[in-house]
N, C-alpha and C positions, 0 to 999 in steps of 0.2 A: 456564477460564484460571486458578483457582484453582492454586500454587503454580507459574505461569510470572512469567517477568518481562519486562517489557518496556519497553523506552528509547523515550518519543516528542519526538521533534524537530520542534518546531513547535505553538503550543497555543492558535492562534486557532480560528476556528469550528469546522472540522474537528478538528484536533487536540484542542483540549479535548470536544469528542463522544467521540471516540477515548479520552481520560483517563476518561471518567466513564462508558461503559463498559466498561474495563479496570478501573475501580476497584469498580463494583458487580458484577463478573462475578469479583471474587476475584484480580484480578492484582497483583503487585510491580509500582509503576509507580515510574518513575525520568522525569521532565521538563524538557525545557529549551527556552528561546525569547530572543529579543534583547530583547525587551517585558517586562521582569520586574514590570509589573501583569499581566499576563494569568499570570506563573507566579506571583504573589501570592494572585491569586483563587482560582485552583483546590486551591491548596495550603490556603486556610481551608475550601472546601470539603472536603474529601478531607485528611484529615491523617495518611493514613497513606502520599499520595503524595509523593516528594521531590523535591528539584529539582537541577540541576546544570550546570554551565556548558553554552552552547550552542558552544563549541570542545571540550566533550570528553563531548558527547552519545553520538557514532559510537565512541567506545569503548570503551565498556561494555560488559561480561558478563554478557549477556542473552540470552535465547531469541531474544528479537525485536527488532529495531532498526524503530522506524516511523518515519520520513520522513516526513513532513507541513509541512513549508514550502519552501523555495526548492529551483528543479532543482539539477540536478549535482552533489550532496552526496556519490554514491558515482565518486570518481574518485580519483586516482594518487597524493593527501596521504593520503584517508580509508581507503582500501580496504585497506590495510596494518596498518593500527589495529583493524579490526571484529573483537569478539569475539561475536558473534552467529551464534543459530543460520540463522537468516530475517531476511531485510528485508521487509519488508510494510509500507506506507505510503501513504499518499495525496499527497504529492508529485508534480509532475507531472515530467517529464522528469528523474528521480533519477538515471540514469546518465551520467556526463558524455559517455563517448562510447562505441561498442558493445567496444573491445576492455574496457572497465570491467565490461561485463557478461558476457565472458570470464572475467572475471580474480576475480569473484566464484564464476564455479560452479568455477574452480578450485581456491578455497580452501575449496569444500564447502561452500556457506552456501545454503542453499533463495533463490533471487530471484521473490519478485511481480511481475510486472511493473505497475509503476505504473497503466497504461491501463486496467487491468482491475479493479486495487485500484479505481481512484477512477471508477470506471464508473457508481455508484451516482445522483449528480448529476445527469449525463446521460439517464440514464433516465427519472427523475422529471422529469425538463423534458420528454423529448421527449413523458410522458403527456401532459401541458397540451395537446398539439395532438390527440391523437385525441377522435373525437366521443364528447361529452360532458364535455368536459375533464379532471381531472384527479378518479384513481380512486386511492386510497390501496391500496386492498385489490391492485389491477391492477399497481401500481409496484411495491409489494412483492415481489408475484410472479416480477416479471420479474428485480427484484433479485435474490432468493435463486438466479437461475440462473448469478449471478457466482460463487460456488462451485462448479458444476459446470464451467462454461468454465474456472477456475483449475485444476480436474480433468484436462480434456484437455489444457493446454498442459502441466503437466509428466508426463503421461504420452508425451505425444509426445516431448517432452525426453528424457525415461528411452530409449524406443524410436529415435530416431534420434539417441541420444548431441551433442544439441546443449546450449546455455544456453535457460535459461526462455524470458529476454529474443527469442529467437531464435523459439524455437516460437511463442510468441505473436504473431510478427509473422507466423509461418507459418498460422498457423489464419486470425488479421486477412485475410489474401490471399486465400483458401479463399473464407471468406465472403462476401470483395469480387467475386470470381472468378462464385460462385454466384449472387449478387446481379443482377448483369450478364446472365448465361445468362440468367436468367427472363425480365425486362426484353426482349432480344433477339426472345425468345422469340413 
């Protein structure tokens, strides 16, 4: 990450994780939050991250724009504004509505889709219930294979000329699809 930049919106739990590994992985971090003790703290932490309004977070010239508090941030005000190369963020439902996730791969901007960015949570809880409970090395594991799933969703993107946002609902179905077969089965 070392000479990218990155705008993160939102800088409670998640988002300040997010800040303080963007900031020991070498990245320009640019921060904003409605809570200006939480952009306080991180900012004496970390003093080479900056801060900036959280109305003109999404329009910053940046590689990455991350999304990390409230849904719907990329819709019909903001999506106009984005100087980003990616959105990648842990927000949950960041599109306001799916022509917004149109209208992002139109203006050529790579989309994460949120479900998959913030996958990682879920995973770690659902280890808690297998036997044995909860295996740090096991959750890890399973995490690092949100990279490869972010893998296939935009290569199916690429290959059936849809938005991210799209393929990733297509792959989600697949696996619900697959799930079910067995089950039947």
């Amino acid at each position: 990450m070392r000479g990218r930049s990155v705008a993160v919106q939102g800088v409670g739990a998640v988002g300040g994780d997010v800040v303080k590994r963007l900031h020991e992985a070498g990245a320009d971090v640019v921060i904003a939050d409605t809570d200006q003790d939480k952009v306080d703290r991180l900012l004496t932490l970390y003093p080479t991250v900056t801060a900036i309004s959280a109305e003109e977070v999404h329009a910053q010239p940046v590689d990455v724009y991350c999304p990390c508090a409230l849904g719907a941030v990329l819709n019909t005000a903001t999506l106009p504004k984005l100087r980003c190369k990616i959105v990648c963020g842990a927000a949950n439902n960041q599109l306001a509505d799916p022509a917004c996730g149109d209208a992002i791969t139109e203006q050529g901007i790579a989309y994460a889709p949120d479900y998959i960015v913030n996958a990682g949570g879920l995973i770690a809880y659902a280890d808690t219930r297998k036997p044995g409970g909860f295996q740090r090395q096991r959750a890890l594991a399973a995490v690092e294979r949100i990279y490869d799933t972010m893998e296939q969703v935009f290569a199916l993107a690429q290959e059936q000329a849809i938005p991210a946002y799209r393929a990733a609902d297509l792959l989600a179905e697949q696996r619900i699809a697959s799930v079910r077969q067995v089950r039947t089965l």
